[in-house]
C-alpha positions, 0 to 999 in steps of 0.5 A: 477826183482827188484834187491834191498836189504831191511835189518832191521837196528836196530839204525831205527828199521825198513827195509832200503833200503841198497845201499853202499856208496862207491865201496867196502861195509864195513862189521864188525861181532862181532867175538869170544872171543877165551877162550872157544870154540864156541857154536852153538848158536854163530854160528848160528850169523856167519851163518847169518852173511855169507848169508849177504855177499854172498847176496852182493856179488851176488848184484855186490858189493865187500864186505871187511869183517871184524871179530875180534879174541878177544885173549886179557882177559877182564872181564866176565860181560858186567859190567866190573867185575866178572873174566877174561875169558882169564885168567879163561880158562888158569886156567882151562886147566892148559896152557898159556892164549896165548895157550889158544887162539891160541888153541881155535882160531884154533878150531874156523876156524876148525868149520867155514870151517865145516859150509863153512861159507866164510872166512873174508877178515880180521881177526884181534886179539886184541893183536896186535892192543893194540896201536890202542886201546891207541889211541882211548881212548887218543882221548876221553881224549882229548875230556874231556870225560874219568876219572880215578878211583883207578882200570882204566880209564872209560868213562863218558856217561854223556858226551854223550847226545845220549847215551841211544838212540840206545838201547832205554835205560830209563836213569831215570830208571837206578838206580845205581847198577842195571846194575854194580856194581858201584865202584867208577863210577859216572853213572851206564853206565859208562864203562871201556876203561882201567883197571890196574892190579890188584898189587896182582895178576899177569896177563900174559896179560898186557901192558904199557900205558900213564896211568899205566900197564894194559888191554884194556876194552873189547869194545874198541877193536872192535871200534879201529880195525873196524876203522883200517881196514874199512872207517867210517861210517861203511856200516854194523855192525853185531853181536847177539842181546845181545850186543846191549844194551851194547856193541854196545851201547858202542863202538857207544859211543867211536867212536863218541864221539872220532871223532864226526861223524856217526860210523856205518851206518846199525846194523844188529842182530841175535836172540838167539838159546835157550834150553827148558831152555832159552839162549844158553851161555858157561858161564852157562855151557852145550852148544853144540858144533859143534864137538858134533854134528859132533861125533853124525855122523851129518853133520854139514851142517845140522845145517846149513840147521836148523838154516834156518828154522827162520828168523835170527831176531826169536829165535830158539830152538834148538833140537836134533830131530829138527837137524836130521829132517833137515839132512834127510832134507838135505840129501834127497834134495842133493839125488833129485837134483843129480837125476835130473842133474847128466849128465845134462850140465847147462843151458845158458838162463839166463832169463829162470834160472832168472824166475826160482829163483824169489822167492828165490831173493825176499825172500833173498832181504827182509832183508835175509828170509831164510825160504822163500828162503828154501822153494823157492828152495824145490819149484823148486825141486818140479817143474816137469815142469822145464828143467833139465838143467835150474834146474842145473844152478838155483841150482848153484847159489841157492848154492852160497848162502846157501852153503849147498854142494847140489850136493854132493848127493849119486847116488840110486842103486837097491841093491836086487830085487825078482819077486813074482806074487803081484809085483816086490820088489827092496831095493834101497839104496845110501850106502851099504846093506848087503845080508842079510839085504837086503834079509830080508827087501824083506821077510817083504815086500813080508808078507806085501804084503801078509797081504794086499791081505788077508785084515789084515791091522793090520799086514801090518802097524806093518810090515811096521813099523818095516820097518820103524824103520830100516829106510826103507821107503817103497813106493808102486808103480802105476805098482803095484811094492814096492820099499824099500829105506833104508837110507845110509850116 
């Protein structure tokens, strides 16, 4: 098949082609600002982010990838003002804002290992790469396109014409004070590259610069470390849909104003995961948390397997009832192909297994559709016409990608059996059942069977729905047998 990757780049607003320019494609993703943990619906981003590099990596090409610990304070609103989110998390715990984020940013790999979202070659903090900011920023002073004000230095977005252009913004119709509060600003975009504390606070993050004792703008910081680390243009540039009329609006900004020459070649962004009540968001309180879900006894792979279920540019809505589907989802796909391979050797024709996975390439080439991928691979599971072993090796690279530990199904055993004149009765399980439990399942079944005979479908389909809510699927046999499957982590 036609092996080329189509991705939506938000700077077109249309699909591309995507074809690297140099041997190694350059891959920066916004990363977490570790003053709080993060929330699924950031995750989510970082799933999409990762089935972006595990696509390019099955294309042939090597990736370097790149996602920022934001461990320095910068402000709460995009706008620049509002509380220091470093410094508001020091507050709230009652600890350093450096043990803050050496605390959450552990949390934060914790979780990416739990998802197996692959680790980024470079993960660079802001606290270290303070000087590289001073750079930039003295580069844009030198271009005449900064200013000072009594609280910091800011950019003049005036002196940048293309401004509005990436975010489509209406320049005419940004009215001062609509987006910020404008202070001593001359536009209403203009944003800060530096602030200087506050004389009657004290700030346990703060450094020297040619322009006074302070802090670097929260934008700056991606713009100088991607740069540090990845050639320019950057290939790929990754992060949610709500920096972009801002944040990356931004950081385009800086870079190309500072070296006048593309910053990045392809933006890509993830949609929102909402509530019933709108955006999942840490500052307006009760988001989830992986560890929330992971006290529930739920795999957090099966968030993963949820966020699959849409496309990474719609927005999902997040349920509790959605999020156990997908783990029944996962589990019982995990249990289906264990049944088929388990024994079986992998399969060494490559065109057979390449005719097989055709419809999850194609759907993972046109700019990452998860959900047709997801359905290409319930397809080959439901396939019966498909060799075993040319299963197994579609299954493998299937699971490169998805990364969703599909072998790591539990092998069915028949737990109870008992032999009546209407059929035998086996309860199958992939995890222990009791004697007892085991024992009245078969009871209900056998009075089933019974109500069936004699005609009474009304007792038959109570009894096969208090089967039922002890999670008991009870699946009536061409021989005439009953099998009872109960569910088993």
């Amino acid at each position: 098949m036609n092996k080329k990757l189509y991705l939506y780049n938000t700077a077109s607003r249309k699909k591309e082609l995507f074809e690297p320019q140099h041997d190694e494609v350059g891959l920066y993703c916004c990363g977490p600002t570790v003053y709080n943990y993060a929330h699924v619906g950031n995750f989510r981003t970082y799933i999409f982010e990762d089935i972006l590099k595990r696509t390019l990596l099955s294309l042939g090409h090597k990736v370097k990838h790149v996602v920022n610990i934001t461990d320095v304070g910068h402000l709460t609103s995009d706008a620049d003002s509002g509380e220091d989110k470093m410094e508001k998390g020091a507050q709230r715990e009652g600890k350093s804002v450096w043990d803050i984020a050496a605390f959450y940013t552990e949390k934060f790999m914790e979780n990416i290992h739990d998802l197996h979202i692959s680790d980024a070659d470079v993960w660079p903090k802001a606290t270290d790469h303070i000087q590289e900011m001073i750079d930039c920023i003295k580069a844009l002073e030198e271009n005449g396109i900064t200013y000072r004000t009594s609280d910091g230095i800011y950019f003049d977005t005036t002196k940048f014409p293309t401004y509005c252009d990436f975010a489509g913004l209406d320049p005419e119709n940004l009215e001062a004070g609509s987006r910020v509060d404008m202070g001593e600003k001359k536009n209403p975009t203009d944003f800060a590259l530096w602030k200087f504390s506050p004389k009657d606070v004290k700030r346990q993050m703060e450094w020297d610069s040619p322009w006074g004792k302070g802090f670097p703008g929260w934008h700056i910081e991606c713009s100088a470390m991607s740069l540090k680390y990845l050639k320019q243009p950057i290939d790929i540039h990754c992060g949610g849909i709500d920096h972009i009329r801002i944040h990356h609006t931004n950081e385009i900004a800086q870079v190309e104003a500072a070296s006048n020459k593309q910053y990045v070649r392809f933006w890509l962004h993830g949609e929102f995961l909402v509530l019933d009540k709108g955006k999942m968001a840490k500052s307006a309180g009760g988001f989830i948390t992986l560890d929330k879900i992971k006290e529930k006894g739920i795999d957090p792979l099966a968030y993963k397997l949820f966020s699959y279920s849409a496309h990474y540019r719609t927005p999902l809505t997040f349920s509790w009832e959605g999020l156990q589907s997908a783990e029944n989802s996962l589990n019982n796909l995990r249990s289906l192909i264990l049944k088929e391979t388990v024994g079986v050797q992998e399969s060494k024709d490559a065109k057979s297994v390449e005719a097989v996975l055709q419809d999850f390439w194609q759907a993972l080439y046109d700019d990452l559709n998860m959900p047709k991928a997801t359905a290409a691979l319930w397809e080959i599971v439901r396939n019966t016409t498909i060799e075993p072993s040319i299963k197994k090796a579609a299954y493998l690279q299937i699971d490169s990608i998805l990364a969703l530990d599909l072998f790591a199904g539990k092998q069915e055993k028949v737990v109870a059996a008992s032999s009546m004149d209407g059929g035998d009765v086996r309860v199958v399980s992939t995890g222990d059942v009791s004697d007892e439990i085991a024992q009245e399942i078969i009871s209900m079944v056998t009075e089933r069977k019974l109500a069936r005979k004699n005609k009474d479908f009304a007792l038959a389909d109570t009894l096969r729905d208090k089967l039922k809510a002890m999670q008991v699927e009870v699946k009536d046999m061409p021989d005439g047998s009953t099998e009872c499957v109960v569910a088993g982590k």
